[in-house]
C-alpha positions in Angstrom: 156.8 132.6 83.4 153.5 132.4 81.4 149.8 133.9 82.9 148.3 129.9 82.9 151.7 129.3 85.2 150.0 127.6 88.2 152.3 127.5 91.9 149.5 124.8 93.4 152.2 122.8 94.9 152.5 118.9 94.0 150.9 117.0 96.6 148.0 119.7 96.1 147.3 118.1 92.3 144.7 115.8 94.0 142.6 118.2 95.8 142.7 120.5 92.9 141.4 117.8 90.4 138.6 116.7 93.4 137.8 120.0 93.8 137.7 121.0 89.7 135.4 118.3 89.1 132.8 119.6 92.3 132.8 122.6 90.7 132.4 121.2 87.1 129.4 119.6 88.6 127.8 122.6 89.8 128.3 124.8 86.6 126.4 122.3 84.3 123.7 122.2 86.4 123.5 126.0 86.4 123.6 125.8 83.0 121.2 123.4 82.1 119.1 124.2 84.7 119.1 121.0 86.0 117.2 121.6 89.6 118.0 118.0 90.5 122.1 118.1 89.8 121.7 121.3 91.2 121.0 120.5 94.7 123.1 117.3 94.2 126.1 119.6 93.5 125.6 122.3 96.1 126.4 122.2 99.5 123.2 121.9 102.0 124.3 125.5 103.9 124.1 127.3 100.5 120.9 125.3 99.5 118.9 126.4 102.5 120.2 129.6 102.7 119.2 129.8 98.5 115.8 128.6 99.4 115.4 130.8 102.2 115.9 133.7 100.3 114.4 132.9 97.5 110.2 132.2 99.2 111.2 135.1 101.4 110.6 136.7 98.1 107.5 135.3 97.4 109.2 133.2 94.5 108.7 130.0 93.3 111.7 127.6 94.7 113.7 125.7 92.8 112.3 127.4 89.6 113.5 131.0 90.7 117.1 130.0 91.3 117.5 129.5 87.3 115.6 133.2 86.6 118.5 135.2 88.4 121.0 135.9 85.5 124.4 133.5 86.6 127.1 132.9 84.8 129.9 130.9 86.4 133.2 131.3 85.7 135.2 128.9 83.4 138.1 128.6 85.7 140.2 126.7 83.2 140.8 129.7 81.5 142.4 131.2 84.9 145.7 130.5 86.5 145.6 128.4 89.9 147.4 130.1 92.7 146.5 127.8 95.2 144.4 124.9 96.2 143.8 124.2 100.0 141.9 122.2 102.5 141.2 122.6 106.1 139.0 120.2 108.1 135.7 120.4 105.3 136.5 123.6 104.0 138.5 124.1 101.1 139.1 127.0 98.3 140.3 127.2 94.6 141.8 130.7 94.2 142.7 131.7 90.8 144.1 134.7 89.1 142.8 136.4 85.3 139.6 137.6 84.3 137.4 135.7 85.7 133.8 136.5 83.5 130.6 136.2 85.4 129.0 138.4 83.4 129.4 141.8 81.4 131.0 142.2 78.7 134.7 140.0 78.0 136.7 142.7 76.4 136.1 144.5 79.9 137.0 142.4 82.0 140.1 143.3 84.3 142.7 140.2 85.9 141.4 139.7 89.0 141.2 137.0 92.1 138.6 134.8 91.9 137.9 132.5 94.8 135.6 128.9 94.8 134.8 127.6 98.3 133.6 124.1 99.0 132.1 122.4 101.9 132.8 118.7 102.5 129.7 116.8 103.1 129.6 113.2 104.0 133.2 112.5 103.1 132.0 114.2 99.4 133.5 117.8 98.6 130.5 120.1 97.2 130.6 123.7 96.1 129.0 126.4 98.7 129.8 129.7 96.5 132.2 132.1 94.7 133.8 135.3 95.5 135.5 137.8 93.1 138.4 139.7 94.7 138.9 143.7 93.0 142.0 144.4 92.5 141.3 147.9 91.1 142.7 149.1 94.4 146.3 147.3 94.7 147.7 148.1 90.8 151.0 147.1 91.8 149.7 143.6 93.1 147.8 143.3 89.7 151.1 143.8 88.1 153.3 141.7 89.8 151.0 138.4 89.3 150.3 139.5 86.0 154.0 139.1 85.3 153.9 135.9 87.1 155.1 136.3 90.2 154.5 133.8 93.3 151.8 135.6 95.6 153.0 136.5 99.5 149.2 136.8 100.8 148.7 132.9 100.9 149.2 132.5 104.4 146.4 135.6 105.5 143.1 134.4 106.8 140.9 135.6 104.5 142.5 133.3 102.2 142.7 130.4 104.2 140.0 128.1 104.7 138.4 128.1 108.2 138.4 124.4 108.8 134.6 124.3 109.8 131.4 124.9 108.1 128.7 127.2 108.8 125.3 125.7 110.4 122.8 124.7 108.4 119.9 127.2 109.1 116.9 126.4 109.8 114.2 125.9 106.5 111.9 128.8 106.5 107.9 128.6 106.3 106.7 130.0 103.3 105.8 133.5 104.2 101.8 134.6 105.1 103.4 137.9 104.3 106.3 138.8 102.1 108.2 141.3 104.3 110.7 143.9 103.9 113.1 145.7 106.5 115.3 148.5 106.6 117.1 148.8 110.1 119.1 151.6 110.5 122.2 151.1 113.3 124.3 154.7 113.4 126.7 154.8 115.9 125.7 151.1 117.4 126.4 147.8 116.7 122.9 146.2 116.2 121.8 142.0 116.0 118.2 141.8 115.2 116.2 138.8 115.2 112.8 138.1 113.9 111.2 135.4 114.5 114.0 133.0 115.2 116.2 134.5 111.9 119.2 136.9 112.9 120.7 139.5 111.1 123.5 142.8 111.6 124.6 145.7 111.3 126.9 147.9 112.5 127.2 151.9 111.8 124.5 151.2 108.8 121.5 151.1 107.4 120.8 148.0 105.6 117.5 146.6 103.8 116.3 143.2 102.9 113.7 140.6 103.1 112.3 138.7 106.7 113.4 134.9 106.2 109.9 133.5 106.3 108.1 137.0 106.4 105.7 137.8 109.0 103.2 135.7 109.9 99.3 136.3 110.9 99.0 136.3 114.4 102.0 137.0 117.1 105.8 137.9 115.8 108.5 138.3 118.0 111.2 140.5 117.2 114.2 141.0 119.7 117.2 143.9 119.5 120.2 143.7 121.0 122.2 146.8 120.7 125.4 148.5 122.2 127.5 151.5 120.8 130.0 151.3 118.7 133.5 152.6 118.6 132.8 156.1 116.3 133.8 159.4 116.6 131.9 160.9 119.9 130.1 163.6 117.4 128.7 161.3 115.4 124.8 160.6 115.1 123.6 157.5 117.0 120.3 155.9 116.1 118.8 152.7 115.5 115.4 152.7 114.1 113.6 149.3 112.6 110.5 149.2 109.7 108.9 146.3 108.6 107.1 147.0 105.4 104.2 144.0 104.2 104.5 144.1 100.3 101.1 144.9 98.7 99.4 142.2 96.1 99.4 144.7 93.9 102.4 145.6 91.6 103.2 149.3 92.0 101.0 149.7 95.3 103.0 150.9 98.3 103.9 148.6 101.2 102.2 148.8 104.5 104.4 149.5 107.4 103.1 147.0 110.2 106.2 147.6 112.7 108.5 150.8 113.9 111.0 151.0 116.5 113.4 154.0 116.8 116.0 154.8 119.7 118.0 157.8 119.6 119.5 157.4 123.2 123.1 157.9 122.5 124.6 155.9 125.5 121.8 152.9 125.0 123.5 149.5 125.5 121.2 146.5 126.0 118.5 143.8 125.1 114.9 144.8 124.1 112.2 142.2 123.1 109.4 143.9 120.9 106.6 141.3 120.3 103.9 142.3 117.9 100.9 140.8 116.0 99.7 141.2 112.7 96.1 140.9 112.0 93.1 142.2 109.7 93.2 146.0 111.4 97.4 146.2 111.4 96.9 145.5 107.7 94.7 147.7 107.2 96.3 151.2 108.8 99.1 150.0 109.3 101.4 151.7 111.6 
């Protein structure tokens, strides 16, 4: 049976060519940088969540989504495995070397999965996800010889029937903000003003959706321990760092939390203001 052998079953044929053409859409805009197709062809979940990031950064939106290097994959060069809808979710998942960048004579046979959101009876694209398969050789082998895959039925490759919410649009930040949040041994949600974010046995960094703004912040944690081995450090600690105007000047750390009480399991709400002398010293 040849590599471009697809096992999308008949009455799937539809869905596949609905689905090909949603993402057809959103690759030409990509690639003409056509900011107007663009957010025609995307879903609204992965358009805020885009625009979000992107002023978080201080960066001009839509402009800034066509400066990040992308290039999507030409799927018709891949072979189908599947094509499935549930509720307004639905996935293309594909098998062969999927190129999104690097160079071709590289590039191993992977899965490659394209998730769409349904929108007003209209199927959109929301984003794409590359599946390693450097891990599972055997698997690699066995649809590289064309074999029909067993792991259709799993959950992580079925869609979940319903959406994500569409967030919330950001204000453009007073202050570009980043955080690193440490969570050892705990299972940490943090919220800043209104925005959530997690992690669990960690430390993760990123930029404040919306940044901080002049005058009060609130900033809630809500932590509880987490199932590691009973020698292992617990901590959760939480900087906020205001990025300087100046390229190459150092950040100025306007927030710091830290709790090393190994047995803490709770809700702590940590309001703070920034203003002219936090700016200045910083904390």
């Amino acid at each position: 049976m040849g590599l471009m052998t697809s096992f999308c079953p008949a009455q799937d044929t539809d869905l596949k060519g609905t689905l090909d053409a949603a993402y057809s859409r959103w690759r030409r805009a990509v690639e003409s940088q056509d900011a107007k197709a663009w957010a025609a062809s995307i879903s609204m979940y992965r358009q805020v969540v885009t625009r979000n990031h992107i002023v978080s950064q201080g960066l001009p939106f839509p402009k800034a989504v066509f400066e990040i290097p992308l290039n999507p994959a030409d799927t018709s060069k891949l072979r189908l495995l599947e094509a499935q809808a549930v509720g307004d979710t639905a996935h293309l998942l594909f098998f062969g070397k999927a190129d999104i960048g690097g160079d071709p004579d590289q590039i191993p046979d992977n899965l490659f999965m394209v998730k769409f959101l349904r929108e007003n009876g209209i199927w959109k694209f929301d984003s794409n996800k590359l599946i390693h398969l450097r891990t599972q050789p055997e698997l690699r082998a066995k649809l590289q010889q064309g074999e029909k895959p067993d792991f259709l039925d799993e959950p992580e490759f079925t869609p979940p029937g319903k959406g994500p919410a569409v967030p919330a649009v950001c204000p453009v930040p007073d202050h570009v903000t980043g955080c690193t949040l440490q969570s050892l041994g705990f299972e940490t949600d943090l919220k800043i003003n209104g925005y959530d974010y997690f992690a669990e046995d960690r430390s993760i960094k990123f930029f404040v959706i919306g940044g901080l703004k002049n005058g009060a912040n609130e900033l809630t944690l809500t932590i509880k321990p987490a199932d590691v081995p009973a020698e292992a450090e617990r901590l959760v600690t939480v900087d906020l760092f205001i990025q300087p105007d100046k390229v190459g000047a150092k950040g100025v750390r306007v927030f710091h939390y830290e709790n090393k009480d190994p047995k803490f399991s709770g809700t702590v709400k940590l309001p703070f203001t920034i203003d002219a002398e936090v700016l200045a010293k910083g904390r």
